[in-house]
C-alpha positions in Angstrom: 11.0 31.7 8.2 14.7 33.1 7.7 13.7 35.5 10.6 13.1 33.1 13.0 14.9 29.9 12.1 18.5 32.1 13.5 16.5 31.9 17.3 16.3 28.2 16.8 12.6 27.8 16.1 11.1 27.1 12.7 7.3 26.0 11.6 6.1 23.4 9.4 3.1 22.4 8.2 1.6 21.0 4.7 1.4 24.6 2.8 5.7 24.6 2.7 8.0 23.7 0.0 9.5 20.2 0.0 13.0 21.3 -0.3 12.2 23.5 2.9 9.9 21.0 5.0 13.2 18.8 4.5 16.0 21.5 5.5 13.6 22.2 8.8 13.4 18.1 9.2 17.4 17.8 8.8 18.5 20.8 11.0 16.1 19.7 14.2 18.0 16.3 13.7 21.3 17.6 13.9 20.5 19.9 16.6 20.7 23.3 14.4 16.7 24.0 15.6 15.3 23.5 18.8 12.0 24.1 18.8 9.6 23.1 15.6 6.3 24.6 15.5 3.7 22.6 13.7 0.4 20.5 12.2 -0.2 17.1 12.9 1.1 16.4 9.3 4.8 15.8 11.0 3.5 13.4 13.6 2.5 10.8 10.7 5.1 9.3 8.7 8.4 11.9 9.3 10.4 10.3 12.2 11.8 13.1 14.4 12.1 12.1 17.8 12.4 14.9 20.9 12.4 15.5 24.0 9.2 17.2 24.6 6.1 17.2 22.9 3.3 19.9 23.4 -0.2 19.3 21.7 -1.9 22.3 21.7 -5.4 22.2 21.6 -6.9 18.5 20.8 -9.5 19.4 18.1 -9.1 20.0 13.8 -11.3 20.9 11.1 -13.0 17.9 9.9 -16.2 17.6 7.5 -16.8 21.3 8.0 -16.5 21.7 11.9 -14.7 21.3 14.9 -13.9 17.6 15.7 -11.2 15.8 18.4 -8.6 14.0 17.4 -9.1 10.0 18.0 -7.3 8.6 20.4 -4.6 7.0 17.9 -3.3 10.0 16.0 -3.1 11.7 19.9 -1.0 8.7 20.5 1.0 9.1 17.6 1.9 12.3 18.1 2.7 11.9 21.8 4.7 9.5 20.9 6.7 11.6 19.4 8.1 11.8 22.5 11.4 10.3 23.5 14.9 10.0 22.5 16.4 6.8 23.0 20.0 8.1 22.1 19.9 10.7 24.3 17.3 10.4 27.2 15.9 7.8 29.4 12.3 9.4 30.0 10.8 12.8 28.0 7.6 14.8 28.6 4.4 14.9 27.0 1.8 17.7 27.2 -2.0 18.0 26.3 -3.6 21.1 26.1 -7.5 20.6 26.1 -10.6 21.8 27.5 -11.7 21.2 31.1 -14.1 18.8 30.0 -11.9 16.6 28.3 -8.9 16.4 31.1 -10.0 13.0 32.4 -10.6 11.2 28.9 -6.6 12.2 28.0 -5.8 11.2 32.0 -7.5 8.0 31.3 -6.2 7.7 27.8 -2.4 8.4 28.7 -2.6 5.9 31.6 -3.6 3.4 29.7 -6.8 2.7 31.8 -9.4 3.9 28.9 -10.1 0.4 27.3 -10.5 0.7 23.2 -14.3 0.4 22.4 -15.4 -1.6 19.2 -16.9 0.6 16.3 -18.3 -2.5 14.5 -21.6 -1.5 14.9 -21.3 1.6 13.1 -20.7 0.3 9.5 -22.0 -3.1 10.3 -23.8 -3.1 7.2 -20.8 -3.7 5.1 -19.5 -6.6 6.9 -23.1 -8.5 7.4 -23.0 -8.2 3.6 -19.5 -9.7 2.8 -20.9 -12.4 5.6 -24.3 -13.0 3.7 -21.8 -13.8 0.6 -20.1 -16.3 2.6 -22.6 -18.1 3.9 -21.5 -17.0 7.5 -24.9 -15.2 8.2 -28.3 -16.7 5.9 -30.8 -15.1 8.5 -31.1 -12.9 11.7 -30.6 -15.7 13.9 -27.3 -16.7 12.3 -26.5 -12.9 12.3 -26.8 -12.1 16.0 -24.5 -15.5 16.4 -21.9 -14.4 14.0 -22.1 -11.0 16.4 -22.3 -12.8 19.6 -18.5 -14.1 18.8 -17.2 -10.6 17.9 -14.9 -7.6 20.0 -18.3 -5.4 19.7 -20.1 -8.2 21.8 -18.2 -8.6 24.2 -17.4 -4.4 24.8 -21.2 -4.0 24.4 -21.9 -6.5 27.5 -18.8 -5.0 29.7 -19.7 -0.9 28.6 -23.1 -1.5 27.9 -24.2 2.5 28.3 -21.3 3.1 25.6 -23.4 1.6 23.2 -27.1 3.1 24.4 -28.0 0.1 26.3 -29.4 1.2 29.5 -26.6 0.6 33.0 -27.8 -3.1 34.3 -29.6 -4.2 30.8 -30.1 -8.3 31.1 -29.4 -11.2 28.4 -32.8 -10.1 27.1 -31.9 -6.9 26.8 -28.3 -7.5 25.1 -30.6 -9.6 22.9 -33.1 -7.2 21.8 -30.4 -4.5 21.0 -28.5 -7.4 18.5 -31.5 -8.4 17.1 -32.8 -4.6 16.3 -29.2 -3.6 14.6 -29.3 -6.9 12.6 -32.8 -6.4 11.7 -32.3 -2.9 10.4 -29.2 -3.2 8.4 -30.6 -6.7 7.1 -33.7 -5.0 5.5 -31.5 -2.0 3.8 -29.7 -4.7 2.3 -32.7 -6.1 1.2 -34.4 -2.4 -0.2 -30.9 -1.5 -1.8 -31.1 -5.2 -4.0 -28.0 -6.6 -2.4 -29.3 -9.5 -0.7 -32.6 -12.2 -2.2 -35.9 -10.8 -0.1 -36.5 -13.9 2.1 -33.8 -16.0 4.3 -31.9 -17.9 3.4 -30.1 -15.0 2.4 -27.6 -14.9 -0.5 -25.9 -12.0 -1.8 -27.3 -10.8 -5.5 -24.9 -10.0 -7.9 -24.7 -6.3 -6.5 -24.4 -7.4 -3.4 -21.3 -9.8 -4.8 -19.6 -6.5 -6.2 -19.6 -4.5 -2.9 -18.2 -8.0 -0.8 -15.4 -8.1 -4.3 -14.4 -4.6 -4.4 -14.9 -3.5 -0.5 -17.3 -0.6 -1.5 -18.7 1.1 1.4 -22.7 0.4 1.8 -23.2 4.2 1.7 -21.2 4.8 -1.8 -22.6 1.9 -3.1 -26.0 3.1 -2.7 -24.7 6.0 -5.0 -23.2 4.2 -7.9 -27.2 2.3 -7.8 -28.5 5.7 -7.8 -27.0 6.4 -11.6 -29.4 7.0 -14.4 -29.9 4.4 -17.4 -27.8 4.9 -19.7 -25.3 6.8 -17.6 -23.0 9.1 -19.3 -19.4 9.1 -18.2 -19.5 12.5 -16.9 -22.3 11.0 -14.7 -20.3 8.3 -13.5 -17.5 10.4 -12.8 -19.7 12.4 -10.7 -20.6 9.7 -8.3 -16.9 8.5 -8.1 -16.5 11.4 -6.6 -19.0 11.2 -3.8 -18.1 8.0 -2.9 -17.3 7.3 0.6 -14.1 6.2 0.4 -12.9 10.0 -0.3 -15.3 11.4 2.8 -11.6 12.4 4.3 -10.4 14.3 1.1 -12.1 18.0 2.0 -12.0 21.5 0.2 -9.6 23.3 2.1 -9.8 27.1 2.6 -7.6 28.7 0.0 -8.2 25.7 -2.4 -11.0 27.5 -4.2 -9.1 29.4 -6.2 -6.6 26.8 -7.0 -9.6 24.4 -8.3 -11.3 27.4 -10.2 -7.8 27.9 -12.6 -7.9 23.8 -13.0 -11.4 24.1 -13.9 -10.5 26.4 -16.8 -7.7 24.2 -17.9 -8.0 22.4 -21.6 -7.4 19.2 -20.0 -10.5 18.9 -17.9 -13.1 17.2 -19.8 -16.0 17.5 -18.1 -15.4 21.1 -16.3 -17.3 22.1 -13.4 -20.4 25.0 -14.3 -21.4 25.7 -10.9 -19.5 27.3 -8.3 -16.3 25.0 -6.8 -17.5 24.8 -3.1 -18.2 21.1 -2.8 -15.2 18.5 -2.0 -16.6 16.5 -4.8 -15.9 19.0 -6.8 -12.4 18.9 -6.2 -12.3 15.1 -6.7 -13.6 15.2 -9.7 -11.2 17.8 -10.9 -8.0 16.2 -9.0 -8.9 12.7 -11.5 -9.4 14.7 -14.7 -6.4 16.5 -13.7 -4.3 13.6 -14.0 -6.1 12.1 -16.6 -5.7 15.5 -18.7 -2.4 16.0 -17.6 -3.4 19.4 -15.7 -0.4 21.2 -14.2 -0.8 23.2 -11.2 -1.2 26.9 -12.3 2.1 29.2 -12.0 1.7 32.1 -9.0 2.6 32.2 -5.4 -0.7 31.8 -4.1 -0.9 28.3 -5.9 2.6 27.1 -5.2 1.8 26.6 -1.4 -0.9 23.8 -2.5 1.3 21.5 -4.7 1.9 19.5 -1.6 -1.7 18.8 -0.8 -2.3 18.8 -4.2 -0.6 15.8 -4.9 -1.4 13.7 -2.1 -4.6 14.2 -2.4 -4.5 13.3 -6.0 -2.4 10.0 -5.0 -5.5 8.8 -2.5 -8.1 9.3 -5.0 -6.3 7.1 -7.2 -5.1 4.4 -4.4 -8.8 3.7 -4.5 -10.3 4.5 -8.0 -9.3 1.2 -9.7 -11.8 -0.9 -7.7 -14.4 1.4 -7.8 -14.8 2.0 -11.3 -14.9 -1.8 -11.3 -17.6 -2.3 -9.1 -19.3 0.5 -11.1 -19.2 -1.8 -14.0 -19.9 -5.0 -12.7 -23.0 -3.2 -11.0 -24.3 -1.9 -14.8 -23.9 -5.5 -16.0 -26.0 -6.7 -13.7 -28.4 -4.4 -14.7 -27.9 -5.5 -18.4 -27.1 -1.3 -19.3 -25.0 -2.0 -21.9 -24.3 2.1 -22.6 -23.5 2.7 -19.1 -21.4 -0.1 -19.0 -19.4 0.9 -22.1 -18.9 4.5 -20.7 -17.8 2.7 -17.5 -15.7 0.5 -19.1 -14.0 3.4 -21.5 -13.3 6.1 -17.9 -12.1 2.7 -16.4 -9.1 2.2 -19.6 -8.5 5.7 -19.4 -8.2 6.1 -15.2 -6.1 2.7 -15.5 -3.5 4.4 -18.2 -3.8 7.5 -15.8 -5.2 9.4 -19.8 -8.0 10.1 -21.2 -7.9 7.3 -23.8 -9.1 9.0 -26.7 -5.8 11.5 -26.5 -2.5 12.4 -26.9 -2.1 11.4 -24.0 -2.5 7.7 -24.4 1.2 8.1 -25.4 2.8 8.6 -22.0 2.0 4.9 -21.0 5.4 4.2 -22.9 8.6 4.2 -20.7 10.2 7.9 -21.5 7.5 9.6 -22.9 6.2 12.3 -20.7 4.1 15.8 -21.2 6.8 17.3 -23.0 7.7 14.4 -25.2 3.9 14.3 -25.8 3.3 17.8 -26.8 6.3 17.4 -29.7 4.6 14.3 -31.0 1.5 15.9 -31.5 2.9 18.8 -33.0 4.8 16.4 -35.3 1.0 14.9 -36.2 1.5 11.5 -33.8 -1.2 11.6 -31.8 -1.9 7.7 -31.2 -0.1 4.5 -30.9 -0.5 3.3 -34.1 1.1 6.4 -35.7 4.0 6.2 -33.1 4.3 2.6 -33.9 4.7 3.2 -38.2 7.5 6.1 -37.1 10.8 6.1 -38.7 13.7 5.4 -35.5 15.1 8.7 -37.3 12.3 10.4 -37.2 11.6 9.9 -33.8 14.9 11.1 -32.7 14.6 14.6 -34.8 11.0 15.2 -33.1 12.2 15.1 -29.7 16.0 15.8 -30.3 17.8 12.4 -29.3 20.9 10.5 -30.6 20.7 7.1 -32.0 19.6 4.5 -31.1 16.8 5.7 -29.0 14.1 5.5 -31.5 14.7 1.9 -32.2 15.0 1.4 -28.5 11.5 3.3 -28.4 9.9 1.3 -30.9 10.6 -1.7 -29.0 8.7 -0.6 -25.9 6.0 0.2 -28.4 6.0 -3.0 -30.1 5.3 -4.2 -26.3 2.5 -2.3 -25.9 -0.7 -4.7 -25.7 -2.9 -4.2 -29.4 -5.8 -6.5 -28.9 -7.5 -7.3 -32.2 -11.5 -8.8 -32.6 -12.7 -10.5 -35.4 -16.8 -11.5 -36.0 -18.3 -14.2 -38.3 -22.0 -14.7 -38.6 -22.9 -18.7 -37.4 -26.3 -18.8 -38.9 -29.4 -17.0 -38.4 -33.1 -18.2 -37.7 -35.5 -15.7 -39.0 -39.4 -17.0 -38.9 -42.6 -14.7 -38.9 -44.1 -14.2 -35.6 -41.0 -15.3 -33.7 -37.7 -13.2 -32.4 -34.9 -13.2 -34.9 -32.4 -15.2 -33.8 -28.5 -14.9 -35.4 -25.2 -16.9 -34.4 -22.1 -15.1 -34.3 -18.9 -16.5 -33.5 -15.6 -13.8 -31.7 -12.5 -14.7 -32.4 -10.1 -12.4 -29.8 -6.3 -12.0 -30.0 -3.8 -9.5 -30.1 -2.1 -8.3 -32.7 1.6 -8.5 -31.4 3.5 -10.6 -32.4 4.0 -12.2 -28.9 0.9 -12.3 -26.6 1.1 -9.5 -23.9 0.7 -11.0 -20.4 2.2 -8.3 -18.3 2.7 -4.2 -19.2 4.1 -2.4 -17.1 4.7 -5.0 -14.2 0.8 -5.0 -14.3 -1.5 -8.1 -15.6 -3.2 -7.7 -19.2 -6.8 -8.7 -19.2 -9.2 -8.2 -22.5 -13.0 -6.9 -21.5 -15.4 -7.8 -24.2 -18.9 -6.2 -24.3 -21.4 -7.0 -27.7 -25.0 -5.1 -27.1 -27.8 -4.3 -29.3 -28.4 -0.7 -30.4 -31.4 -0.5 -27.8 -28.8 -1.0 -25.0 -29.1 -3.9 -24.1 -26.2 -6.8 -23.3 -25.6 -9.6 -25.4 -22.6 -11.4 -23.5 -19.5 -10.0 -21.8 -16.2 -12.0 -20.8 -13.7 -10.4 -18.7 -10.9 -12.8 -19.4 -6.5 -13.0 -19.2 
């Protein structure tokens, strides 16, 4: 970089420092570099205008292969393009294959119309429509369609969407009913709609309309084995569609292989690390273990990545796990429920709740504070609660009054409390037992939590029997 940045040209792409991405950012701006060489990372998000933008090439390496750009991120990075301060018109060039000249000519122009891409995940929204009522057969279906963007592309481009050049009403018809028809009976095979119209969503079917889960990961999460462990759960959080974007990079292997080994990874990985699941799986127990990235050059170039990628997974986890659990109670698996209901408390406090760890949801308590508790013996809340102020302030070498001020923001901290007392009981021979209990639910505080950390307190409460089976659950405020 230093050897090239003194010609005025520099490069930038994901695999930099921060601190040098933004001196490269900064100097283009004030006119110290000319020319900036790079990935279309800087076209999303970093707002550096210029005069002329040259794309070269119009293809990346998605999903394992070769695959264009769409349209919009070409369009975002042409526009690029253009600095109103300074010039009244730029320049815009696309490198590309001879085959592809007159779908950019068209595009730039302004004269290739946008097509619909309803009809390729279609599935998910006849199911949210089924759970409105919209759509209760395939009649109603092909006239919810009729009165969408996809219909009205399919009768003006009809070969875009394999119906033959010329195809009639009838034709237009048959194709509607055939895609309704298909994606209407996977509903039906998957569980997520009642067999016969009129159709109404079952309460699977509710959970991927609540949680907008792809049809594809939900078929995954419906896949998981009574009595699901959590590691198994984990597993197919990590499959889930949602993440399809999130890949294995080359040169990532090693960097997952050293987080694999790490103490803070649960569940490690005992085949080989080749799979992007994989390196979901290990990006959440990574921030659930607190897993840093590993010290060496080779690994320093991926903290970037690393943390994005990390920061997606997590945009989406929370309403996953959820629709995870509302999918074992309808089940009535009470053990995979509980094991979903446990990784959801611990993904939620960003910990693995049975930890150390659990600490850092306190304002000011971070890794390092964390390690000096534990080394002190506090390894839970209810030991860092009964802590002398003084104390406090010896173990992690602070002035007065910060442990009383820390012992307030623990006293916030939500400590929910359960309490059970037998109603009666009806045993008779020949006849199931029958007993009465009565749950009394609070917390323990000595004001009731409604909000921690700017987020909403809710109480989940499970009771099962020992074979696994669900006696009630409340999710309640």
């Amino acid at each position: 970089m230093i050897g090239i940045v003194s010609t005025g040209v520099a490069f930038h792409h994901a695999g930099l420092d921060s601190s040098d991405r933004h001196t490269i950012e900064t100097s283009f701006l004030n006119g110290q570099i000319n020319v900036i060489c790079c990935t279309s990372t800087l076209a999303v998000g970093v707002n550096l205008p210029c005069h002329l933008v040259v794309i070269k090439n119009t293809v990346s390496w998605q999903d394992g292969g070769c695959k264009e750009y769409a349209d919009l991120e070409m369009m975002q990075m042409l526009g690029r393009a253009g600095r109103p301060q300074f010039d009244d018109s730029a320049i815009g060039v696309i490198l590309t294959r001879k085959e592809r000249v007159a779908h950019y000519e068209k595009l730039v122009s302004g004269s290739d119309p946008l097509e619909s891409c309803l009809h390729l995940n279609l599935i998910d929204h006849l199911n949210a429509e089924i759970g409105l009522g919209t759509v209760t057969d395939v009649e109603s279906a092909i006239r919810w369609l009729r009165g969408t963007f996809f219909f009205v592309r399919l009768q003006r481009n009809p070969t875009y969407y394999k119906l033959k050049e010329g195809g009639n009403r009838a034709d237009e018809e048959e194709l509607l009913r055939q895609i309704c028809e298909k994606d209407l009976e996977l509903l039906q095979e998957n569980d997520l709609v009642t067999p016969e119209p009129p159709f109404k969503s079952t309460e699977l079917g509710d959970a991927m309309a609540r949680y907008y889960v792809k049809f594809e990961t939900m078929k995954l999460f419906l896949s998981l084995p009574p009595k699901a462990k959590m590691s198994e759960i984990l597993s197919v959080i990590a499959q889930a569609d949602e993440f399809r974007d999130i890949r294995l990079k080359p040169g990532e292997k090693s960097l997952y292989k050293e987080i694999n080994k790490a103490n803070g990874i649960k569940f490690p990985i005992k085949t080989d690390i080749n799979l992007s699941a994989h390196k979901i799986t290990l990006l959440i127990q990574s921030e659930l273990g607190a897993v840093e990235l590993p010290s060496g050059e080779q690994f320093h170039k991926h903290r970037l990545s690393f943390q994005q990628d990390k920061s997606l997974v997590f945009s989406h986890i929370n309403r996953i796990i959820r629709c995870i659990i509302d999918c074992q109670l309808a089940h009535g698996d009470s053990v995979s429920a509980r094991h979903a209901l446990e990784l959801s408390r611990s993904l939620g406090a960003k910990a693995w709740d049975d930890s150390v760890l659990q600490l850092k949801q306190i304002d000011q308590i971070g890794i390092v504070a964390v390690r000096k508790f534990a080394s002190a013996g506090i390894t839970n809340m209810e030991q860092l609660e009964a802590a002398e102020p003084i104390r406090i302030e010896t173990i992690l070498s602070r002035n007065p009054p910060f442990g009383m001020k820390l012992l307030a923001r623990v006293a916030e901290f939500p400590k929910p409390r359960v309490s059970l007392k037998e109603l009666g009981k009806d045993i008779k021979p020949g006849k199931t037992p029958q007993v009465k209990f009565r749950a009394d639910i609070g917390f323990v505080n000595e004001k009731t939590p409604l909000y921690f950390q700017k987020r909403q307190v809710y109480v989940c409460f499970l009771a099962e029997i020992s074979d696994g089976r669900i006696i009630d659950f409340r999710r309640f405020q």
